[in-house]
N, C-alpha and C positions, 0 to 999 in steps of 0.2 A: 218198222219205221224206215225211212226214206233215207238221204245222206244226210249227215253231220248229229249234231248233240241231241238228249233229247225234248232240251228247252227252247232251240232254234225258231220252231212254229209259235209259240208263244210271242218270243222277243220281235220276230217278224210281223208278228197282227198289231206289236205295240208301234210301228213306222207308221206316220200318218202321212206325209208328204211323197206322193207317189214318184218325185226325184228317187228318194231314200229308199223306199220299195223296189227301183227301178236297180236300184247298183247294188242291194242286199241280196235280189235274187240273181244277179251277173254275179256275183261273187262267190255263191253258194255253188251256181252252175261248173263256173271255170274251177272249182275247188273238186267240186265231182269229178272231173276228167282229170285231174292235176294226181290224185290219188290212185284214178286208176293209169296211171302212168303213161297218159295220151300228153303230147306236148301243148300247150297253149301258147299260141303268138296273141300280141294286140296290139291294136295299131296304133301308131303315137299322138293321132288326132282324133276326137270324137265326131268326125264329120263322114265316118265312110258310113254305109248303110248296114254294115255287121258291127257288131261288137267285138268278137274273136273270132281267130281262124284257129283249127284244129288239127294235128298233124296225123296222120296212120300210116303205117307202112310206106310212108315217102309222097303220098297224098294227101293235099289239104284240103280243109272244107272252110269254106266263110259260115259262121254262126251268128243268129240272131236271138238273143236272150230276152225271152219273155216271162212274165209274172202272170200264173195262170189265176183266175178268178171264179167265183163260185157258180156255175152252169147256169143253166134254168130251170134242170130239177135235180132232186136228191143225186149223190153220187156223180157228178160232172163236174168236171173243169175245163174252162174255155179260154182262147187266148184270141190277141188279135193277130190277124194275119196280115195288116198292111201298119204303112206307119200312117200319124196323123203330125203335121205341126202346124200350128197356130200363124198366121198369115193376116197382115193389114186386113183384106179382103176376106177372112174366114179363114175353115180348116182348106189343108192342102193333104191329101190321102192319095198315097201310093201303095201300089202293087210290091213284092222282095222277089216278085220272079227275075231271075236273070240278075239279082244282085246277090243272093246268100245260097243255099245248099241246103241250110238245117235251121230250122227254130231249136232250139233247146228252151223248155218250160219246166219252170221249176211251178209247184204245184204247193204254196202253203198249208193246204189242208192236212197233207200229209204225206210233203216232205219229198214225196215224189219228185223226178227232174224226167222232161220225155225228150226225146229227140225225133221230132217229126218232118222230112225232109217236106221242101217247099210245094213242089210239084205234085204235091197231092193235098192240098189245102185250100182248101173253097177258098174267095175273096170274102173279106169282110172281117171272119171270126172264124176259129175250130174248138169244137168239144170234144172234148176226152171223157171218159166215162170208167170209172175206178169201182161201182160198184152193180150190182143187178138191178137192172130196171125192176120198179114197183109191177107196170102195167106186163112186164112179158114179153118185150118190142125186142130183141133180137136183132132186127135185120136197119143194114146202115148204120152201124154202131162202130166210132171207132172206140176198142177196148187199150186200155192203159196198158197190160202186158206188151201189148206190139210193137209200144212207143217208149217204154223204161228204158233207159239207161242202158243198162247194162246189156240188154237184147237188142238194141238198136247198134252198140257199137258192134256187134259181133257182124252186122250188115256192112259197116262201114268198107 
């Protein structure tokens, strides 16, 4: 199992309002890093394009906390990679290059949290992939070990 209790995934699929979704898994995340004794800063306004910044070794990183959702096949979770908001005129979708460092994704299915730096994430969406491909597909696959938590900060 992933961080925290082992009811968490449960009481997380019972959020319907993807506000509530939105700030269960920011909270779950910043609680991962908080434990393992990484500093979290956050900014006093919700208008920057990160959620939190994270501190290592005297380095920060701006993080952007996403709620991963269920792929498009068995064993995937995918997140978005830009932001969307709501505009008179339609959606208005941006790019987080050159604004964050890290998506951190926390993954409901199972609890998982990834930390997958910006600069290698297609525009649009990225899939994660936690368990074996049915078909055998191997290749172009990014695997969840690479991006856990815990293996991701050891990069940092």
């Amino acid at each position: 199992m992933g961080v925290g209790e082992s009811n968490q995934e449960a009481h997380f699929q019972k959020l319907e309002e993807p506000q509530r979704r939105g700030d269960a898994a920011e909270a779950i995340i910043r609680a991962a890093f908080a434990v393992r004794g990484v500093t979290v800063l956050r900014p006093e306004h919700d208008n920057a394009s990160y959620d939190f910044v994270v501190e290592t070794d005297g380095e920060f990183y701006r993080i952007q906390a996403k709620t991963g959702y269920d792929g498009q096949s068995d064993g995937t979770v995918r997140f978005e990679t830009r932001s969307t908001r709501v505009k008179n005129h339609g959606y208005e979708r941006e790019s987080y290059r050159g604004a964050i460092e890290y998506f951190a994704v926390y993954n409901p299915v199972n609890g998982d949290i990834y930390l997958v730096p910006v600069e290698i994430t297609p525009t649009g969406s990225m899939t994660i992939r936690y368990e074996e491909p049915a078909n055998g597909n191997w290749t172009n696959v990014n695997w969840h070990a690479d991006y856990r938590l815990d293996s991701a900060l050891s990069d940092l």
